[in-house]
C-alpha positions as CSV (number, residue, x, y, z in Angstrom):
1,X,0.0,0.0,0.0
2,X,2.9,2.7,0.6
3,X,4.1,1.7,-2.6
4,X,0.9,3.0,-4.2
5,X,0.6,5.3,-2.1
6,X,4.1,7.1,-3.4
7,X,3.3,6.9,-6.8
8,X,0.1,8.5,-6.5
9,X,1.7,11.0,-4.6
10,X,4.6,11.2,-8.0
11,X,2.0,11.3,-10.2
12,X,0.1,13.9,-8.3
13,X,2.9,16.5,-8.5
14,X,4.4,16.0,-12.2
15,X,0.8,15.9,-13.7
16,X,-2.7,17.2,-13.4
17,X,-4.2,13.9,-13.1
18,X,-6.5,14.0,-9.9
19,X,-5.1,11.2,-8.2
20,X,-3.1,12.8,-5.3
21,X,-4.2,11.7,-1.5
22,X,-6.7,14.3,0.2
23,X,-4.8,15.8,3.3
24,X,-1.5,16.9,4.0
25,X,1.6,14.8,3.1
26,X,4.3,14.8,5.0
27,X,7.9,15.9,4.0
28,X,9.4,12.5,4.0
29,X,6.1,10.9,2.0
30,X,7.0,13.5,-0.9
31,X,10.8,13.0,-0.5
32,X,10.3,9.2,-0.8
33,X,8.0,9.5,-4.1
34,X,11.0,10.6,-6.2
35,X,11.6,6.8,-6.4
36,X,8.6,6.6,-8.9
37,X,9.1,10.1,-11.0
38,X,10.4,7.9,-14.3
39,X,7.9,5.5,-14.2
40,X,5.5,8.8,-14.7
41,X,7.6,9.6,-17.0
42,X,7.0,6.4,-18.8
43,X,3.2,6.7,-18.3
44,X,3.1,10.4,-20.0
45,X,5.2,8.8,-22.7
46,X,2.9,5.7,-23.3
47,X,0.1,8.4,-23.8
48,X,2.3,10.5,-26.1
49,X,3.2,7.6,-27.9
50,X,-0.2,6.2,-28.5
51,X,-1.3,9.8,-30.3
52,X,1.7,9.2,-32.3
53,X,0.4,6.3,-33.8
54,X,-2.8,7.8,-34.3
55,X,-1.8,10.8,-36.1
56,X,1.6,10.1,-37.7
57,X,-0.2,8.0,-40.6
58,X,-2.1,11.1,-41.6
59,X,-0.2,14.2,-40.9
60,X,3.5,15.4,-41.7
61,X,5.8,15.0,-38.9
62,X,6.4,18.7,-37.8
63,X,2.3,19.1,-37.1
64,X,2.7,15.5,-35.1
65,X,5.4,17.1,-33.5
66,X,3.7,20.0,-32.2
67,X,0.6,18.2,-31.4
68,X,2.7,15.9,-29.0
69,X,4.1,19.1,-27.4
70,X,0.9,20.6,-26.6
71,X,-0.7,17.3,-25.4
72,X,2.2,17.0,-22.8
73,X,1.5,20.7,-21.7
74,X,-1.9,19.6,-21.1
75,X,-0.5,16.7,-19.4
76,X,1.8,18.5,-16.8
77,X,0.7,21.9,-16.5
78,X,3.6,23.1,-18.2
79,X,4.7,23.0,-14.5
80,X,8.4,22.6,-15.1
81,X,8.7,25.3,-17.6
82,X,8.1,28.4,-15.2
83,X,11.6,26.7,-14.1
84,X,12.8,26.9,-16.7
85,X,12.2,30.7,-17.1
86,X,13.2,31.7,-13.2
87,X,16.4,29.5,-13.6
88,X,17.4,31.4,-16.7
89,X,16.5,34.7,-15.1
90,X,18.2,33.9,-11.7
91,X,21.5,32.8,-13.1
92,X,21.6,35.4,-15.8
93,X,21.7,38.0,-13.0
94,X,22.1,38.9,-9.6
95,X,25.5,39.9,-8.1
96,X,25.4,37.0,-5.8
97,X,23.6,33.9,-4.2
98,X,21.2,36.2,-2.3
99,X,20.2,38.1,-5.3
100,X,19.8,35.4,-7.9
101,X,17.5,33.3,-5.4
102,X,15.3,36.7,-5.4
103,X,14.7,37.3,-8.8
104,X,13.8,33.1,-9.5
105,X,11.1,33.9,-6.3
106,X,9.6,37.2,-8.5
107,X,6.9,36.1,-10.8
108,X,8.0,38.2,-13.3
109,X,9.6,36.5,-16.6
110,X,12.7,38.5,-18.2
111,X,14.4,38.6,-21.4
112,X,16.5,35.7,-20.1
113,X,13.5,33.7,-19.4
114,X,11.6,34.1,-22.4
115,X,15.2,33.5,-24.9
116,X,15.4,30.3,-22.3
117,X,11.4,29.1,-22.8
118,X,11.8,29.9,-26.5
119,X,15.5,27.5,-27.1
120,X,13.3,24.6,-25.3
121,X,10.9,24.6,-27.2
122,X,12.4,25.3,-30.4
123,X,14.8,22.2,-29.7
124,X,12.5,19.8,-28.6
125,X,9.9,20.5,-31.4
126,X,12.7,19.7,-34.0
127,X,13.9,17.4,-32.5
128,X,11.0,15.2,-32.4
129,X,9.7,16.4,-35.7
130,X,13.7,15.1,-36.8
131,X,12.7,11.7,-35.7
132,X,11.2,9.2,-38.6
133,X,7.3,8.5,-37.9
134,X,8.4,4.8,-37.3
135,X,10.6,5.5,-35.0
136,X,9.4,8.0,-32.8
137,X,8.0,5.1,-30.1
138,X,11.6,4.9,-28.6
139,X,12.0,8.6,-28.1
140,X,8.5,9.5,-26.7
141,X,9.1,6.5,-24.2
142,X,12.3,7.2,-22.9
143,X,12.3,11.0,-23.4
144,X,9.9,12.0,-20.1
145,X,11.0,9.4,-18.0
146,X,14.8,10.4,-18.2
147,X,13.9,13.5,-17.9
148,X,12.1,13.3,-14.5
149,X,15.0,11.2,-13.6
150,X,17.1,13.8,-13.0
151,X,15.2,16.0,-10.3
152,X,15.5,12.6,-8.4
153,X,19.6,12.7,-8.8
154,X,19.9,16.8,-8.4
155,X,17.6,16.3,-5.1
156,X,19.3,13.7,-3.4
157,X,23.2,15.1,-4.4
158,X,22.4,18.6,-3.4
159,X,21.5,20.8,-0.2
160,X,19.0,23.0,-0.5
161,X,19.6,26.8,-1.4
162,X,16.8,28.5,0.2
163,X,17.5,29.3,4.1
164,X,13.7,30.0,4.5
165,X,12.3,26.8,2.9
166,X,10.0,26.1,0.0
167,X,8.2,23.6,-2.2
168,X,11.6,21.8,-3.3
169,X,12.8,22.0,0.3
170,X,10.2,18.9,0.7
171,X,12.2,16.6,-1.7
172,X,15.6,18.3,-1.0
173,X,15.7,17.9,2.5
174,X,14.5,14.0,3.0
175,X,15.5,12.7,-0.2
176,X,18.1,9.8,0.1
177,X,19.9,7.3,-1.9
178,X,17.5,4.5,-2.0
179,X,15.4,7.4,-3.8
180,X,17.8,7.1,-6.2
181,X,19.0,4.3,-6.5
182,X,15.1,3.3,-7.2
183,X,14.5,5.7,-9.4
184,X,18.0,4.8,-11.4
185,X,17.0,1.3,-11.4
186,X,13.8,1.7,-13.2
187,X,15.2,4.3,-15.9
188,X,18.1,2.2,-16.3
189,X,16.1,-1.2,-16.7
190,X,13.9,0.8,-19.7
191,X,16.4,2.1,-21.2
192,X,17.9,-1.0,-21.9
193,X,15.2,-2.7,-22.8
194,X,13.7,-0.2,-25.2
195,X,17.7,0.6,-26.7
196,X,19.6,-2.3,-25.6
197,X,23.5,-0.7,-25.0
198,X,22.6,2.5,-26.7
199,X,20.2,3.3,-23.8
200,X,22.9,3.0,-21.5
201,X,25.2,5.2,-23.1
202,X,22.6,7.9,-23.6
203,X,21.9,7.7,-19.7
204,X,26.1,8.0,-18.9
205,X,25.7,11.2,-21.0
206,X,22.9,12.3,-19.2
207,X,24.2,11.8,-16.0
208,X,27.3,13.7,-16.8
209,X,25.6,16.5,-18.1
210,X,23.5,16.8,-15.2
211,X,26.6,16.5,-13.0
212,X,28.1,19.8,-14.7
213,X,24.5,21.6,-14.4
214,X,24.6,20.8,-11.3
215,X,28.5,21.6,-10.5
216,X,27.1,25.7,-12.1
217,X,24.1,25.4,-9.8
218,X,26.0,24.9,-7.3
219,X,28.6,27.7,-7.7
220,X,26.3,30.4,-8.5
221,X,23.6,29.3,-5.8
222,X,24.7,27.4,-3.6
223,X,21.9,24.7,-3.7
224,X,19.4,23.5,-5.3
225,X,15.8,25.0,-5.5
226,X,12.7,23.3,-6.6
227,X,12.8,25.9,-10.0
228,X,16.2,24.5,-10.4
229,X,14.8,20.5,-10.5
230,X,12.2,21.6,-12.8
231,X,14.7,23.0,-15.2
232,X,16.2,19.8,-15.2
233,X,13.3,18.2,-16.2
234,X,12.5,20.4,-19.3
235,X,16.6,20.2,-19.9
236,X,16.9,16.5,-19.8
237,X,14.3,16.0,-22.0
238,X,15.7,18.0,-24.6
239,X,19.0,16.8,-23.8
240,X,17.7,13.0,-24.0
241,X,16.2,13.5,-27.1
242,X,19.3,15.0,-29.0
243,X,21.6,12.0,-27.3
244,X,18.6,9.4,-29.2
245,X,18.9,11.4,-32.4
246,X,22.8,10.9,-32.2
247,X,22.5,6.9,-31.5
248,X,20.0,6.7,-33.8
249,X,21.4,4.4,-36.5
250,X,22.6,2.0,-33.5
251,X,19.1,1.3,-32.2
C-alpha cells in the first residue's frame, strides 16, 4: 500500500491527473515519491506515444510534433517550464547567491527567461519532428522518464539553497539514496530494454551533463531550488532527445 501510495503522490505532483491523496503529506512521504518520477515519465510517454500512432499516418511530422508538445503541456501543466524561465532569469543575474534566489522567487519572466522558454521549445519540437514517424516510439518512451530522472539525482546530491524553505525543500531535505537508487534502477532497466547498449550510453551522458549543471548550480547558488529541478526536467528532456537522435542508426 505505501508503494501505491508514493506513486500516486509522483504522479500527483508531475501531472494534473486527480489522483493525489486528500490531506496533507508529509515531507518524508514527498521525498520518498521521487523513487517513482520515471515510471510517470513512462506513463506520460505511453500516452504521447499512443497519439503518435494515431496521427503520424495522416499528418506530416512537424504538425505531429507539435501536437505531441501541446498534449504533454496539457499533461503537466507546463509545470516545469516556469523553471525553466526563473532558472534562466536567476542565473543570468544577480550579483550573488542572495540576489539570484530573489529574482527566480519574483513572478515576473525576463528577457532571459523568455530567450530560455523559447531554445526549449524550439529544440524539442525539431527534434521530435527530426525523428522518422516509425521511429518516434523509442524517443516518446524514454524522453519524459529520463527527464524526470534527474530531479531525483539533483535532489538527493544537493543541499538546499533556500535558508527560508519552500516547495523543493520537501524533496531536498528528505530525499536519500535509495530514492535514487530506485529511481535509477527503473530508468536504467527501460532504457535497456527499449535501446539495448545505446540506452545506456545515452543515460552516462545524461548523468554527466546533469553533473556539470549541477557543478554551475551549485557555484552560482549554492543549492538546489525546486525551480532548479524543474529546469532539469525540461533540460533533460531535450537533452535525451538530442543523445537518441545521435545513436540513432545504433538502435
Amino acid at each position: 500500500m505505501r508503494l501505491w501510495a508514493e506513486l500516486r503522490l509522483a504522479t500527483a505532483f508531475l501531472t494534473l491527473l486527480p489522483v493525489g491523496p486528500a490531506g496533507t503529506v508529509a515531507p518524508l512521504q514527498l521525498a520518498r515519491s521521487l523513487t517513482w518520477f520515471p515510471l510517470v515519465g513512462l506513463f506520460l510517454g505511453l500516452m504521447l506515444a499512443g497519439l503518435d500512432l494515431l496521427l503520424s499516418p495522416y499528418l506530416p511530422a512537424t504538425v505531429v510534433a507539435g501536437i505531441l508538445m501541446v498534449l504533454l503541456v496539457l499533461l503537466t501543466g507546463g509545470l516545469h517550464l516556469d523553471g525553466v524561465a526563473d532558472v534562466a532569469d536567476g542565473l543570468g543575474g544577480g550579483r550573488d547567491a542572495a540576489a539570484r534566489l530573489r529574482i527566480m522567487k519574483d513572478s515576473r519572466v525576463g528577457a532571459m527567461g523568455v530567450v530560455a522558454l523559447i531554445l526549449v521549445l524550439l529544440l524539442k519540437y525539431q527534434a521530435l519532428a527530426a525523428f522518422p514517424a516509425g521511429e518516434r516510439t523509442i524517443a516518446l518512451l524514454l524522453m519524459p522518464a529520463a527527464g524526470r530522472w534527474l530531479p531525483v539525482l539533483l535532489a538527493v546530491t544537493s543541499p538546499y539553497a533556500r535558508p527560508e524553505g519552500g516547495t523543493g525543500g520537501a524533496f531536498i531535505d528528505h530525499a536519500g539514496w535509495p530514492q535514487l537508487l530506485g529511481a535509477t534502477g527503473l530508468l536504467l532497466a527501460l532504457a535497456l530494454y527499449l535501446c539495448n547498449w545505446p540506452g545506456g550510453v545515452v543515460l552516462l551522458l545524461l548523468a554527466l551533463a546533469a553533473w556539470l549543471f549541477r557543478a554551475f548550480v551549485m557555484a552560482r547558488l549554492g543549492g538546489v531550488t525546486g525551480d532548479v529541478l524543474g529546469a532539469a526536467v525540461e533540460g533533460g528532456e531535450v537533452l535525451t532527445l538530442l543523445l537518441l537522435l545521435l545513436v540513432h542508426p545504433t538502435l
